[in-house]
C-alpha positions as CSV (number, residue, x, y, z in Angstrom):
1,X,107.5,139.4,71.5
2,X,104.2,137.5,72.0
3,X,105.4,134.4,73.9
4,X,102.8,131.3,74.6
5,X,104.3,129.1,78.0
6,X,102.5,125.7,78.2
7,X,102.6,124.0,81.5
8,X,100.5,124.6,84.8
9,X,103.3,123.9,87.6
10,X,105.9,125.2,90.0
11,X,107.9,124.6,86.7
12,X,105.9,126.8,84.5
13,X,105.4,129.5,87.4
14,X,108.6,130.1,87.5
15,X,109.6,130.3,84.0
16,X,106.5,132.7,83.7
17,X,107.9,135.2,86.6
18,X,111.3,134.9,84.6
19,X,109.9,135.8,81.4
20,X,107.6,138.5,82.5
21,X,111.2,140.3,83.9
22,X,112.6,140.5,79.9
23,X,112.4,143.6,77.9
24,X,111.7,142.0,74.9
25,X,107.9,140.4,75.9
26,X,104.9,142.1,74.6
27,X,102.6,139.7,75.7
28,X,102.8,136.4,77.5
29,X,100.0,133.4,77.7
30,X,100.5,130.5,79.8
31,X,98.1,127.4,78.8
32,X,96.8,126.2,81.4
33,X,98.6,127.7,83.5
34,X,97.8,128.1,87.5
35,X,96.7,130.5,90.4
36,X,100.1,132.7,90.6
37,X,101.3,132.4,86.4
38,X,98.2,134.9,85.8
39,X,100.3,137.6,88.3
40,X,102.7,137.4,85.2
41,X,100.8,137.1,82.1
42,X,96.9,135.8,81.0
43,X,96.2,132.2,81.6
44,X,94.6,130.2,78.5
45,X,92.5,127.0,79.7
46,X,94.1,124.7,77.1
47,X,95.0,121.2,78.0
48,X,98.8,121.2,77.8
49,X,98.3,118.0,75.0
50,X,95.6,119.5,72.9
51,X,97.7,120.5,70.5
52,X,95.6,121.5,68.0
53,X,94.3,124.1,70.6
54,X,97.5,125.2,71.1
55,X,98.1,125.5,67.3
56,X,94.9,127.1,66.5
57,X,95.5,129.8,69.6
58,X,99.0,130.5,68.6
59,X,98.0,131.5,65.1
60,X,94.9,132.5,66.2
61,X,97.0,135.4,68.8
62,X,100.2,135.4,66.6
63,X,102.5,134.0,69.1
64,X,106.1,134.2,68.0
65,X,107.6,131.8,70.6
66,X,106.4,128.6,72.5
67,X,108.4,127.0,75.5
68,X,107.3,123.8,76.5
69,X,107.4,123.1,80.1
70,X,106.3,119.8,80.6
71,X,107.4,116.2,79.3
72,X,103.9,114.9,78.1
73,X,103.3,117.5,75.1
74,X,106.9,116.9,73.8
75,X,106.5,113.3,74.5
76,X,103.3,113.4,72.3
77,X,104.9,115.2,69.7
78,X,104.3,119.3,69.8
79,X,107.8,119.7,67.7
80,X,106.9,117.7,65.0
81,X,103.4,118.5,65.3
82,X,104.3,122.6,64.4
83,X,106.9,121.7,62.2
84,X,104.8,119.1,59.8
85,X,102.6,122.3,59.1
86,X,103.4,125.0,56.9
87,X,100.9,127.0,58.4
88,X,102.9,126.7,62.0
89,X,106.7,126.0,61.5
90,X,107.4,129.6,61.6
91,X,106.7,129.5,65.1
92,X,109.9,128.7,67.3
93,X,109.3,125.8,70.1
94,X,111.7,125.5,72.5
95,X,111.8,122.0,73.4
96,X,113.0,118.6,71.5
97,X,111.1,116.4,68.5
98,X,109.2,113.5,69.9
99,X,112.5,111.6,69.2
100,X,114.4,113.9,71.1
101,X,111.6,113.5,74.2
102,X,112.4,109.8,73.8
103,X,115.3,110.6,75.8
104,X,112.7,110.3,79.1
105,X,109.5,108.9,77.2
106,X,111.7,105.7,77.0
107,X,114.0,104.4,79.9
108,X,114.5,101.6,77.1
109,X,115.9,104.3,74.8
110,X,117.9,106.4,77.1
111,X,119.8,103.7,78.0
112,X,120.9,102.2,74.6
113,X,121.9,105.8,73.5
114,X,123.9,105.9,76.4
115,X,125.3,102.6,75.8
116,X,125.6,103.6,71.8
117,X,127.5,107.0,72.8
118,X,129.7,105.6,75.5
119,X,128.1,107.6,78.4
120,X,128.5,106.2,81.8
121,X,125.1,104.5,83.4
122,X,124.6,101.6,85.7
123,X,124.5,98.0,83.0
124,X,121.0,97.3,82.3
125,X,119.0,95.2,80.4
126,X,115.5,95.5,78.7
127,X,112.9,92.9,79.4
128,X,109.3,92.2,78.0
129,X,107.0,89.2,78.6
130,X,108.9,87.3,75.5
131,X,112.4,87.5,77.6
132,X,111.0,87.3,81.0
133,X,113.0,84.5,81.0
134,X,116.3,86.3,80.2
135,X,115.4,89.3,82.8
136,X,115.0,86.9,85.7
137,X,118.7,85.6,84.7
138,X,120.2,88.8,84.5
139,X,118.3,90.2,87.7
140,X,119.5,87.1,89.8
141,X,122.6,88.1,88.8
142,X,122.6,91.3,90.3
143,X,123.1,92.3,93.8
144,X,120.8,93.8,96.2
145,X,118.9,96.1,96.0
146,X,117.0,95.6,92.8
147,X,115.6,98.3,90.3
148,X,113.1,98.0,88.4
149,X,112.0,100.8,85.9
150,X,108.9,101.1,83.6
151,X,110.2,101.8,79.6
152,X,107.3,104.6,79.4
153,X,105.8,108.0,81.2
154,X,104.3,106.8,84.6
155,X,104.0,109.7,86.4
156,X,106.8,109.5,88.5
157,X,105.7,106.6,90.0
158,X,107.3,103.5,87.7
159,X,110.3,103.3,89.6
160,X,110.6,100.4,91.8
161,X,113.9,99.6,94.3
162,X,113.1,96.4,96.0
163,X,115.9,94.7,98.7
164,X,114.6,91.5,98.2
165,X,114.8,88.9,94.9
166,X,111.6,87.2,95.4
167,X,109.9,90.6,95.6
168,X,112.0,91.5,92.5
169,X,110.7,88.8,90.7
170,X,107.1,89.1,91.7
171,X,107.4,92.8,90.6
172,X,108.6,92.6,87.5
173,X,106.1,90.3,86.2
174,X,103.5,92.5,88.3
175,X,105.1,95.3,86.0
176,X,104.8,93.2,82.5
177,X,101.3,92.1,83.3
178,X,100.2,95.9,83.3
179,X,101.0,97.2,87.0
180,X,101.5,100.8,85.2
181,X,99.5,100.0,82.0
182,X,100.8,100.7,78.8
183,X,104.6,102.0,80.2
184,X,105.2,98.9,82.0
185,X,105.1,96.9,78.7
186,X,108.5,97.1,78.6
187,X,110.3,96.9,81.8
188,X,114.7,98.3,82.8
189,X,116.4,96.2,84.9
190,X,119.1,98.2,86.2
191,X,122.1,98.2,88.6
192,X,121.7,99.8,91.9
193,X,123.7,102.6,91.9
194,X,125.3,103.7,95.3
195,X,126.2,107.5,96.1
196,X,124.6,111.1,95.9
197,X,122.4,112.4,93.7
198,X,122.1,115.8,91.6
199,X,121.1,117.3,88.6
200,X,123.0,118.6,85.5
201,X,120.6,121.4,83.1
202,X,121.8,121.8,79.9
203,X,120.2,124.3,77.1
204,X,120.9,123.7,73.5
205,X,120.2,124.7,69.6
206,X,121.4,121.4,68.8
207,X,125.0,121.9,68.1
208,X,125.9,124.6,71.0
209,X,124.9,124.2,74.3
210,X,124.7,126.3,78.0
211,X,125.1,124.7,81.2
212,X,123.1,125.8,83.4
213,X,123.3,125.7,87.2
214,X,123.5,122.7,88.9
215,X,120.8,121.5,91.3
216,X,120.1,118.7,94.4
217,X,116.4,117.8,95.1
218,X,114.6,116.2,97.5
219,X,112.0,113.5,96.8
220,X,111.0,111.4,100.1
221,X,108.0,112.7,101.3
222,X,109.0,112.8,105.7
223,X,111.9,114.4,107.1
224,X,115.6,112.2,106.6
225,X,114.5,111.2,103.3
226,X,112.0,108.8,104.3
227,X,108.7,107.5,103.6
228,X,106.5,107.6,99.9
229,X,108.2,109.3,96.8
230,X,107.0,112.1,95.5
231,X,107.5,114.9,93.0
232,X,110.1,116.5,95.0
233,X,109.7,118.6,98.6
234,X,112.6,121.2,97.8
235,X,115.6,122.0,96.5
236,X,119.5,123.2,96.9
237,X,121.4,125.2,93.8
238,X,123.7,124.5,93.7
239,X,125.3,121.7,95.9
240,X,128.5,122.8,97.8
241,X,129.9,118.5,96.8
242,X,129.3,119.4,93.2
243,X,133.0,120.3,92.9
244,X,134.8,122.0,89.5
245,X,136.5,119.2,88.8
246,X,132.9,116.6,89.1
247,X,131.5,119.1,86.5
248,X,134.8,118.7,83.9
249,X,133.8,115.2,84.2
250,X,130.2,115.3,83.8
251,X,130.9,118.3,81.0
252,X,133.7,115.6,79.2
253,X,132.3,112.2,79.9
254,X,128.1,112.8,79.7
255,X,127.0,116.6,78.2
256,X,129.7,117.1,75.6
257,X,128.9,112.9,74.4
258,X,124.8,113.5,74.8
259,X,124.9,116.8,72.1
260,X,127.4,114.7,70.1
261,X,125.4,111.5,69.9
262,X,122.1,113.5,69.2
263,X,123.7,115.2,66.4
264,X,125.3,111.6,65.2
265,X,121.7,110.0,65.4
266,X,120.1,112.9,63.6
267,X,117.9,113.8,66.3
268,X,116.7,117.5,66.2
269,X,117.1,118.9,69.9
270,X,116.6,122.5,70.4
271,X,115.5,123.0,74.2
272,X,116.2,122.0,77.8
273,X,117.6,118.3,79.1
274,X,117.8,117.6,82.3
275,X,120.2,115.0,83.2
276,X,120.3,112.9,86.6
277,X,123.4,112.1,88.1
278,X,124.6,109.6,90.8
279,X,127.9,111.0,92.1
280,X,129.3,107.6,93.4
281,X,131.6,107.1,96.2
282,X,134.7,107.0,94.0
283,X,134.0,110.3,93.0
284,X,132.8,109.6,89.9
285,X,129.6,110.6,88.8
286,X,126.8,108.5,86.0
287,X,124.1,109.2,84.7
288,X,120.7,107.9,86.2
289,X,118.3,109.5,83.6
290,X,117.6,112.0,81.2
291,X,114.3,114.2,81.0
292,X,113.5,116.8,78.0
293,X,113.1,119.2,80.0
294,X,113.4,121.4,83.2
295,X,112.9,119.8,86.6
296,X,110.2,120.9,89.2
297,X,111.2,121.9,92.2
298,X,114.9,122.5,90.9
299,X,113.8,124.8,88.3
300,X,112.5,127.3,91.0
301,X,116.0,127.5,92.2
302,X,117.8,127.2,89.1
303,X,115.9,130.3,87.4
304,X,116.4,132.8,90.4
305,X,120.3,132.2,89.8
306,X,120.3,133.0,86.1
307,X,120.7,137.0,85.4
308,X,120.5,136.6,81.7
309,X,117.7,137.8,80.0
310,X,115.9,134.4,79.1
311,X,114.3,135.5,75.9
312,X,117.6,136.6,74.4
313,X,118.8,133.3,75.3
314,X,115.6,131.6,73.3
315,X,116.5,133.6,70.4
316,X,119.5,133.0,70.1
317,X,119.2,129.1,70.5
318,X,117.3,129.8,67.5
319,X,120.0,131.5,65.7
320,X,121.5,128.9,66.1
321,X,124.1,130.9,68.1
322,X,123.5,129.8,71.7
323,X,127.6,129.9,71.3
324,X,128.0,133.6,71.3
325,X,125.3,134.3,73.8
326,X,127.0,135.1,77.8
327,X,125.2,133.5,80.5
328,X,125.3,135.0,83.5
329,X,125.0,133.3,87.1
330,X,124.8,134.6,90.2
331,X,127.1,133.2,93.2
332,X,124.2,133.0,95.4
333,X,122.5,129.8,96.9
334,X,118.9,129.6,96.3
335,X,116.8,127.1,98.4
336,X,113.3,126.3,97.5
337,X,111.0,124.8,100.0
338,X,107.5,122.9,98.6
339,X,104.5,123.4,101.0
340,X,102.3,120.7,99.7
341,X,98.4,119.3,100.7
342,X,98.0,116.9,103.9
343,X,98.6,113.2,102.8
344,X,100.3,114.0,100.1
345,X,101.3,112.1,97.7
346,X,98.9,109.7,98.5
347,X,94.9,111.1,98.8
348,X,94.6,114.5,99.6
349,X,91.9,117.4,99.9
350,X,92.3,120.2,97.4
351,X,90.3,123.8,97.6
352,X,91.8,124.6,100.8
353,X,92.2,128.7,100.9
354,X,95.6,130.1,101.2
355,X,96.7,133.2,103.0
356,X,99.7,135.6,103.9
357,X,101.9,134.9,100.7
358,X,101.4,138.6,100.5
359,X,103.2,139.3,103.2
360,X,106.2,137.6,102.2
361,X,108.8,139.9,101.5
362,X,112.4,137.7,101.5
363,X,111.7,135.0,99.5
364,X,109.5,134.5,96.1
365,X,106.5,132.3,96.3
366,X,106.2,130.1,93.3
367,X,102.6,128.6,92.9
368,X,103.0,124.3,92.1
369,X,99.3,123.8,92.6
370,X,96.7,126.2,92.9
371,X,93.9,128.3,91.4
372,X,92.3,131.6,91.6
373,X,87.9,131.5,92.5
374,X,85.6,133.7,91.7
375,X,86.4,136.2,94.7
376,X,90.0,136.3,93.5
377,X,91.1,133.9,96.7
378,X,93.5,131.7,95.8
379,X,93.0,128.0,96.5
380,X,94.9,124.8,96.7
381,X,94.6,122.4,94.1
382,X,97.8,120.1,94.0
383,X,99.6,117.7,96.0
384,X,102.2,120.2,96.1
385,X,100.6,123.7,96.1
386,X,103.6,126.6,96.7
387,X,107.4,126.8,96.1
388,X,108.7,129.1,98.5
389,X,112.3,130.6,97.4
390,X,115.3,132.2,98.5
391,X,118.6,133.6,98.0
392,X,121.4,133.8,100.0
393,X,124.8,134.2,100.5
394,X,125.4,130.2,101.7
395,X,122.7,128.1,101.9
396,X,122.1,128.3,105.6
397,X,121.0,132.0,104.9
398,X,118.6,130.8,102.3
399,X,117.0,128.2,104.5
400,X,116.9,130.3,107.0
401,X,114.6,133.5,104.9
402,X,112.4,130.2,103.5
403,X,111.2,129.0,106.8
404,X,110.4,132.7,107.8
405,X,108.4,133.4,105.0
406,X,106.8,130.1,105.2
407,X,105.7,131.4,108.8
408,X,103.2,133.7,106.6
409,X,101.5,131.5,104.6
410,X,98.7,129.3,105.5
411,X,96.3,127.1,104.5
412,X,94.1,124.1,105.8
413,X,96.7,120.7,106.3
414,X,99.8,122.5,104.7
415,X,102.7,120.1,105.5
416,X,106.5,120.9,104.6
417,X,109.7,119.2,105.4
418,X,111.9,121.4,107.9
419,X,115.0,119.6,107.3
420,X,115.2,120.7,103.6
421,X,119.5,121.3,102.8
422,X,120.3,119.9,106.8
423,X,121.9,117.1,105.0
424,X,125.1,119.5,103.2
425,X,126.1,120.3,106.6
């Protein structure tokens, strides 16, 4: 099977050292892919939303099977896209219509098909500059903190939790005026939510579905969960508070009513949604977003855990028979550990060269941001540049082979948190 992967991430890397292990590849092509997907399969430079250069390659190299890694092509439509051409719909996509991707395109739209389908979410409301008005009422009527969330894609940062109202207020018209451009058009007031968070990976045809293994990240940039945002410094699967009976409850209450009200909307969904979870302090847990697709860095600890042969699985999604397909997990912990540029995620240097991830031998090295020069050296060019992975029997172990192997590597103002799964003691 001739298999195209589109992405260029710790994500996609993964997925392309997971596919490169099935029986059934013949070929795989990663577009753009990065420094470490060519170890696994030839890397295409196609922008990851040109996608009539991905259309014209596919046919051009009959590829009989797409997986979409990242949010922006299924948020611009790559589904539809294939599907609207007779030329290209025989061609399999794993990922969601650009309805389906509206699930994290639009915070707006999340939320009301949460609301429509009963799923449990922090209350909300939607603003724009016509109800500013109306937001500042409903927002004085909440209790600190404040969150504020651009409707559209902002690159992670349009997420604002603010402790004071004044500040609330000033933001959100900050936000309406065109803080985050276009996404911040439209502006979600939510609740605060109190409690812990994790993630929830489900894989569907649109009917059936697979849950996947569950998954804690870790976004603050310093050590304790402090300082900037960022794309995420590491990550736990799963985590040891994610009990059996908090998954019949997310299974019941959010994954069973998310297929459900997709299929009642008529939205075609055939792929990967990720689905955030606050587990409160009552014990219950609610959803705090959806994205189409697998999370980066939870999906280089989720992938290591699943022994199923990952093709199969895509084929029978296909089918139409993700039902009658076994997914196997492995009892393990797996801990990933980002080592990202200096200053991250503010301004950083890239081009830095890296050394010693050949001499890692316990853990697997997934490459975030980098890229291969001339000589064959790999060099940085991320904010986060390597996802170093492991496997162990508890999750101490796991850390443990992580920061030896990350005693190998090097490069020029690497930085990495050291306190990465300290907090599920």
């Amino acid at each position: 099977m001739k298999v195209l992967l589109i992405g260029s991430g710790g994500r996609e890397s993964a997925f392309a050292w997971k596919i490169a292990q099935s029986p059934l590849l013949t070929e795989l092509f990663i577009a753009p892919g990065n420094g470490g997907t060519s170890n696994h399969g030839n890397n295409e430079s196609i922008h990851e939303t040109n996608l009539q250069g991905l259309a014209d390659f596919a046919l051009e190299y009959n590829i009989e099977l797409i997986i979409v890694g990242p949010e922006a092509p299924l948020v611009e439509g790559i589904y539809d896209f294939f599907q609207n051409d007779a030329t290209l719909k025989h061609i399999p996509i794993i990922g969601p219509s650009q309805e389906g991707a509206m699930l994290e395109g639009s915070k707006a739209f999340a939320k009301s098909f949460m609301q429509r389908h009963q799923i449990p979410t922090a209350a909300y409301m939607e603003v724009t500059m016509d109800t500013l008005p109306e937001g500042l009422e409903f927002l004085e009527s909440l209790p600190s903190p404040y969150v504020l969330k651009a409707d559209g894609l902002a690159a992670g940062k349009g997420v604002l939790i603010l402790q004071d109202l004044n500040e609330a207020r000033t933001e959100l018209l900050a936000m309406l005026d065109g803080k985050f451009g276009n996404a911040s058009t439209k502006v979600v007031i939510e609740e605060f939510m109190k409690g812990i968070e994790f993630s929830v990976f489900v894989l569907s045809d649109g009917v059936n579905y697979k849950i996947l293994p569950t998954a804690k990240d870790y976004k603050r940039i310093g050590e304790g969960d402090t300082g900037l945002n960022t794309g995420g410094m590491g990550a736990v699967s799963p985590p040891p508070f994610v009990t059996e009976a908090i998954m019949q409850q997310v299974e019941k209450e959010v994954i069973k009513p998310t297929i459900e009200g997709l299929l009642k909307d008529n939205i075609v969904y055939k792929g990967f949604i990720y689905i955030g979870l606050m587990l409160t302090p009552e014990g219950k847990a609610k959803v705090v977003e959806y994205n189409c697709r697998m999370g980066d860095p939870e999906t280089e600890v989720v992938l290591p855990r699943i022994q199923t042969d990952i093709l199969s699985l895509f084929i029978s999604l296909q089918d139409g028979k993700l039902n009658e397909h076994k997914l196997d997990i492995i009892e393990d912990t797996a801990v990933t550990v980002i080592m990202a540029s200096g200053g991250y995620p503010e301004d950083y240097e890239k081009g830095k060269v890296i050394t010693g991830i050949d001499k890692v031998t316990e853990s697997i090295v997934f490459h975030c941001g980098t890229k291969k020069d001339s000589n064959g050296n790999i060099l940085s060019n991320g904010g986060r540049v390597l996802a170093v992975t492991s496997l162990g029997d508890t999750w101490e172990a796991a850390v443990e082979k992580c920061y030896k192997s990350i005693q190998y590597i090097h490069f020029d103002q690497q930085y990495y948190r050291r306190d990465i799964g300290t907090d599920l003691r």
